[in-house]
C-alpha positions as CSV (number, residue, x, y, z in Angstrom):
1,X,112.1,88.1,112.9
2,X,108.2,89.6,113.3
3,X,108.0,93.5,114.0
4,X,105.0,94.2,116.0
5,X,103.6,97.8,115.9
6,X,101.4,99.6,117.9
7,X,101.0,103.1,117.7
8,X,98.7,104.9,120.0
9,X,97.3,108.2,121.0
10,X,96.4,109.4,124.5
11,X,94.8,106.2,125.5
12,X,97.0,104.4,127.7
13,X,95.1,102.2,129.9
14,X,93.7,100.8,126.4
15,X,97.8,100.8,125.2
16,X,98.0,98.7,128.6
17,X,95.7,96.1,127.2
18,X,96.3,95.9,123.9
19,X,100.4,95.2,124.5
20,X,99.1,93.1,126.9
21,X,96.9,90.9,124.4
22,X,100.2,91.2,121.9
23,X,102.7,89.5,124.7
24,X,100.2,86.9,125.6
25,X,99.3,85.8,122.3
26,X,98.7,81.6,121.6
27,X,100.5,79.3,118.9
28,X,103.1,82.7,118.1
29,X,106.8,81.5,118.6
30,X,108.5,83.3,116.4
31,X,111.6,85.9,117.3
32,X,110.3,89.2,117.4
33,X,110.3,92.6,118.6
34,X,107.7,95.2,119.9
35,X,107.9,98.5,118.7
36,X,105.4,101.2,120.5
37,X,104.8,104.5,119.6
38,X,103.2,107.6,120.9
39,X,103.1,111.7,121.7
40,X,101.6,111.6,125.2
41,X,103.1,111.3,128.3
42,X,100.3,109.3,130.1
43,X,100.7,106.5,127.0
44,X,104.7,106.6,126.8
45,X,104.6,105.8,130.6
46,X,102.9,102.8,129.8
47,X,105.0,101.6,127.1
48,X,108.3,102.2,129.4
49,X,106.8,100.4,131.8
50,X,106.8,97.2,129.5
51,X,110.1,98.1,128.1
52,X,111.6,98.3,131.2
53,X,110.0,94.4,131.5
54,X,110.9,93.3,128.8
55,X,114.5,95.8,127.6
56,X,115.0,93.1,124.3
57,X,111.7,93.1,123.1
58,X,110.0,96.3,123.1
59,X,111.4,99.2,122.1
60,X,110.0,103.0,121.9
61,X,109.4,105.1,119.1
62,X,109.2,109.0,119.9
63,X,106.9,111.5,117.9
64,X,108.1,114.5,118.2
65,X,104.9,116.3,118.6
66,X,100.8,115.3,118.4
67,X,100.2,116.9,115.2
68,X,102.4,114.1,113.2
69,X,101.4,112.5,110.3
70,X,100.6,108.9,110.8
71,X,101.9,108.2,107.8
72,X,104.9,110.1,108.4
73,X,105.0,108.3,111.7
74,X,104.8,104.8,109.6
75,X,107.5,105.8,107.3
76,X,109.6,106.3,110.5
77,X,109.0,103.1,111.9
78,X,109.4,100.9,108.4
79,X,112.7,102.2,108.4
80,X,113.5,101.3,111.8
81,X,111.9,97.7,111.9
82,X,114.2,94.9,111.9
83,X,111.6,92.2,111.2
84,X,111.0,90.3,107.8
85,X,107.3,91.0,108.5
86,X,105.5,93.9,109.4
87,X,102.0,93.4,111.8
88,X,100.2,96.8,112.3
89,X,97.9,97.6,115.2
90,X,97.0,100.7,117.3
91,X,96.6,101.2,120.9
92,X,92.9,101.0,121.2
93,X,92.5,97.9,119.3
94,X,92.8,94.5,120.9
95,X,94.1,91.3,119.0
96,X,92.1,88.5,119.4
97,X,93.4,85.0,120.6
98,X,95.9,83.7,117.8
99,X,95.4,86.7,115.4
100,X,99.4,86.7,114.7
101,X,99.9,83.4,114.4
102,X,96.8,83.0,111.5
103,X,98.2,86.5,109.8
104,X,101.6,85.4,109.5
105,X,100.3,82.1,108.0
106,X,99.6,83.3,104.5
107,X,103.4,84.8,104.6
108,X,104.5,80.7,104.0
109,X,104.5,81.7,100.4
110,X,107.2,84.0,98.9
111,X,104.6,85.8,96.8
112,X,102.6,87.0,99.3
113,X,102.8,91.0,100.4
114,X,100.1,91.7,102.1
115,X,97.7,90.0,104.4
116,X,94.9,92.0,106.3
117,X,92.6,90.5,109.4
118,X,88.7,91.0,110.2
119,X,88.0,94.0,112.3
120,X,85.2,93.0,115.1
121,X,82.9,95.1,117.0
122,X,82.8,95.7,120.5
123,X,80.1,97.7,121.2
124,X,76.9,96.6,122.4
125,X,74.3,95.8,119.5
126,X,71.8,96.6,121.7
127,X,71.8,100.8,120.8
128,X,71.9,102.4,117.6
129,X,74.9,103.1,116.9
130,X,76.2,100.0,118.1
131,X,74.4,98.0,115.7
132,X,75.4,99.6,112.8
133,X,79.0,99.7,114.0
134,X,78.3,95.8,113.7
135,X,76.0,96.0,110.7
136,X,79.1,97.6,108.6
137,X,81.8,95.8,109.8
138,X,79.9,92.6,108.9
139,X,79.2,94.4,105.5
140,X,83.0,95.5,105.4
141,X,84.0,91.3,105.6
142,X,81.2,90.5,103.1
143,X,82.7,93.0,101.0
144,X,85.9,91.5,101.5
145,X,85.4,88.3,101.0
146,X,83.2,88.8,97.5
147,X,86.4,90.8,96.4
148,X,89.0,88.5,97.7
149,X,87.4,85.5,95.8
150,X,86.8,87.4,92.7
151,X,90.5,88.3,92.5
152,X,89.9,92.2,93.1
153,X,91.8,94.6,95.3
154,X,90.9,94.0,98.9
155,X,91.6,97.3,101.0
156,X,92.3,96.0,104.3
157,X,92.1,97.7,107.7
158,X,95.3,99.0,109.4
159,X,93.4,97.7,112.6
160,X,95.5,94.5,112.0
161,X,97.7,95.0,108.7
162,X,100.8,92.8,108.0
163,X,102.9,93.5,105.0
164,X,106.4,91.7,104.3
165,X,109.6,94.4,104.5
166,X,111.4,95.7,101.7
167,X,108.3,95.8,99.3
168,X,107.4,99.6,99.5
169,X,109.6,101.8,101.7
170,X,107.8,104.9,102.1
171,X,103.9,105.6,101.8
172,X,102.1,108.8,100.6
173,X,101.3,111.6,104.0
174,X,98.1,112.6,101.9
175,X,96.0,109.2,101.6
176,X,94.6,106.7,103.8
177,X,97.3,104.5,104.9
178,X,95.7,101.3,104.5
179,X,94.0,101.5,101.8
180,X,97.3,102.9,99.8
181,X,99.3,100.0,101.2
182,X,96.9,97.6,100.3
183,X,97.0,99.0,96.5
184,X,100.8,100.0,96.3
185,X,101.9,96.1,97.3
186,X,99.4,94.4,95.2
187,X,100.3,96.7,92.3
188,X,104.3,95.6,92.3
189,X,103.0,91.8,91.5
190,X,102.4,90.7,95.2
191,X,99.5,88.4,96.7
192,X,96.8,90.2,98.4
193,X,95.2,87.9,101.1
194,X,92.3,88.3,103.6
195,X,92.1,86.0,106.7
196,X,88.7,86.3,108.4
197,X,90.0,84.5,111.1
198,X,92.6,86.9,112.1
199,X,90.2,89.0,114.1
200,X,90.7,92.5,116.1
201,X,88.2,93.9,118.5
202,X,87.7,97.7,117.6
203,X,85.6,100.0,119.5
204,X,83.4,102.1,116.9
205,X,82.0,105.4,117.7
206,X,79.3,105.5,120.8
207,X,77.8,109.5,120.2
208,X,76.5,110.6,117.2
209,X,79.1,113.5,116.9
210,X,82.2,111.1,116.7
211,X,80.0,109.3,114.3
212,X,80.0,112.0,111.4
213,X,83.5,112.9,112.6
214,X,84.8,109.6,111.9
215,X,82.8,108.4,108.4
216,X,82.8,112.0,107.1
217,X,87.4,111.2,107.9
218,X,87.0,107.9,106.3
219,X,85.2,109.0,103.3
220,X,88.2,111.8,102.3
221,X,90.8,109.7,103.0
222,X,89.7,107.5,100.3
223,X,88.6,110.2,98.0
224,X,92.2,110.5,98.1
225,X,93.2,107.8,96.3
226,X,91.7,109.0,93.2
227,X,95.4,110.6,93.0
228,X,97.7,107.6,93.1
229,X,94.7,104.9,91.5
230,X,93.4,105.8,88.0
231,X,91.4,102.8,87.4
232,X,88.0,103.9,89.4
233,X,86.9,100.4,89.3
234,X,89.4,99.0,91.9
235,X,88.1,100.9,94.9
236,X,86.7,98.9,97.5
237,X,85.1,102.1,99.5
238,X,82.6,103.9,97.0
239,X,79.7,105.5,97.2
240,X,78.9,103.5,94.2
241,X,79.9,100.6,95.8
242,X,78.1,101.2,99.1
243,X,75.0,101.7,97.0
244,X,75.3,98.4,95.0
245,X,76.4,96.0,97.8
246,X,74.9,98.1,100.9
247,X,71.1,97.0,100.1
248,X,72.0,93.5,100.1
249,X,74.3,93.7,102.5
250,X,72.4,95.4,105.4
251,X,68.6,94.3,104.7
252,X,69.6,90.8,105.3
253,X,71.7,91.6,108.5
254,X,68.5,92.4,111.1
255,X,67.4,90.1,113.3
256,X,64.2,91.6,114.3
257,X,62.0,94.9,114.0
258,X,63.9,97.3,115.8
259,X,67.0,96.1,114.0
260,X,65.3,96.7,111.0
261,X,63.9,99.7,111.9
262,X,67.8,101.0,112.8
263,X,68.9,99.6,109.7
264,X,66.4,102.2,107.6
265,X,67.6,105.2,109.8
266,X,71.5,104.1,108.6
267,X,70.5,105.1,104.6
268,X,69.7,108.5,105.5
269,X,72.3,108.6,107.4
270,X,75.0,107.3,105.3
271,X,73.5,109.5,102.2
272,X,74.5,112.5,104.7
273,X,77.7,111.9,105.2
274,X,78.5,111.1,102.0
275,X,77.4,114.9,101.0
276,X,78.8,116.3,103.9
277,X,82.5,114.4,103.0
278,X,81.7,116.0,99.2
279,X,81.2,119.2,100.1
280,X,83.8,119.5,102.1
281,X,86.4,117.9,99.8
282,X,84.6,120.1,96.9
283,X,83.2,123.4,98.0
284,X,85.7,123.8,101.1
285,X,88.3,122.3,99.5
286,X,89.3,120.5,102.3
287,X,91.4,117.3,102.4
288,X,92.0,114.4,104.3
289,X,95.2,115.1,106.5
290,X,96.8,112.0,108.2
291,X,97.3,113.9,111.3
292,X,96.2,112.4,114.5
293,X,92.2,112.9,115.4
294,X,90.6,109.8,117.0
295,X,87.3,110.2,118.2
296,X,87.1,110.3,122.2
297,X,84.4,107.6,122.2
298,X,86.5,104.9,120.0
299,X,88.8,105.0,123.2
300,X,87.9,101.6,124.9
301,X,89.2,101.5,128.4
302,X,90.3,105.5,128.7
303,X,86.7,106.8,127.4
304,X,85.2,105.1,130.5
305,X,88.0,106.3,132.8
306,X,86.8,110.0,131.8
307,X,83.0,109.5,132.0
């Protein structure tokens, strides 16, 4: 059996769609179940409705309250899955055509623990910010793909995350959870694969606020792992990293002079919240918590129901 996961947060017409794009998925015929969790009202009314469509296939995970760990929440739900495979998603993310069936593909072989897809973005690369939402996801599947090849740790994206049961059984509440699954898996002897093709259409921030919010998140969740992963080398997200692969990687992205022009304003940019993240972490003293705090704008079809 597959265990599908989606967990979600006040965003329930987006939910709608993305369980949607899970139950009408092409070349998936395996047995499997669909387990949905949430804290809202508005979102668990959309997930009854589909249970109550389909009682043997999804089932409903409660949080108990909207300041729950993820990871905590993740812990929960590995516990309760019945499936030999584990597929990750959230409720403002939609699969693309086939993504299960090409994730669940590298799972042929025994030794395999964990398989990540290709996040995709959906914003329009026709404004600032949505060009360099898809200037670094492209730069994120470069990265990916040079580290995949080369036999080093690839961190993959809990976007659309599949990791086979019984492997690890409970993950850190103080880390980012895909990176530390990505890293506790491949670290018991397991294959670590990355399938391009698997892709998942992510809305990335569309205001400059949500922006810092969400990097500046990003950035000390993966400071984080400094406490479970000695070997500094490993990390996929560095700022060491970022500044030997980001040159490459984004001046031969544009596609014209504005692009380029955007592309210049993203160094700046990047260098500030790469010292705002530091300072915080260092001078505040502030860590990253796993609580729930999505950026309004990343909400797909519920951000446009508010505007």
């Amino acid at each position: 059996m597959i265990s599908l996961i989606v967990t979600a947060y006040e965003d329930p017409e987006s939910t709608k769609e993305s369980i949607k794009r899970i139950l009408t998925q092409k070349n998936f015929h395996k047995k499997f179940e669909l387990i949905a969790a949430c804290p809202d009202k508005p979102t668990k009314k959309v997930i009854m409705e589909y249970k109550k469509k389909y009682p043997q296939i999804v089932k409903y995970v409660k949080q108990e309250e909207c300041e729950i760990r993820k990871n905590k929440l993740m812990n929960k739900i590995i516990k309760l899955a019945q499936g030999d495979i584990l597929i990750w998603t959230d409720g403002n993310k939609f699969l693309e055509d086939n993504a299960i069936s090409l994730i669940l593909k590298p799972f042929e072989d025994p030794k395999v623990g964990v398989v990540g897809g290709r996040p995709t973005a959906m914003n329009s690369r026709d404004n600032l910010l949505g060009y360099w939402a898809h200037l670094l996801t492209n730069a994120s599947d470069k990265m990916r793909e040079i580290r995949y090849k080369k036999g080093y740790l690839v961190e993959h994206c809990a976007n659309l995350l599949a990791i086979r049961k019984g492997i690890i059984n409970e993950i850190p509440l103080d880390v980012a959870e895909d990176a530390i699954i990505s890293y506790m898996i491949t670290e018991k002897g397991y294959k670590n694969v990355y399938v391009k093709e698997a892709k998942v259409l992510v809305m990335y921030p569309r205001n400059f606020k949500d922006w810092i919010k969400q990097k500046v998140r990003s950035i000390k969740a993966h400071e984080a792992l400094n406490k479970y992963i000695n070997k500094k080398n490993i990390k996929m997200k560095s700022f060491s990293n970022e500044i030997f692969y980001g040159i490459y990687l984004s001046l031969s992205f544009p596609k014209n002079i504005k692009e380029f022009y955007w592309t210049l304003l993203l160094y700046p940019a990047r260098l500030y919240i790469w010292l705002r993240a530091f300072y915080e972490i260092k001078i505040k003293k502030q860590t990253y918590s796993s609580k729930w705090s999505r950026s309004e704008s990343t909400k797909i079809l519920d951000y446009e129901h508010k505007k």
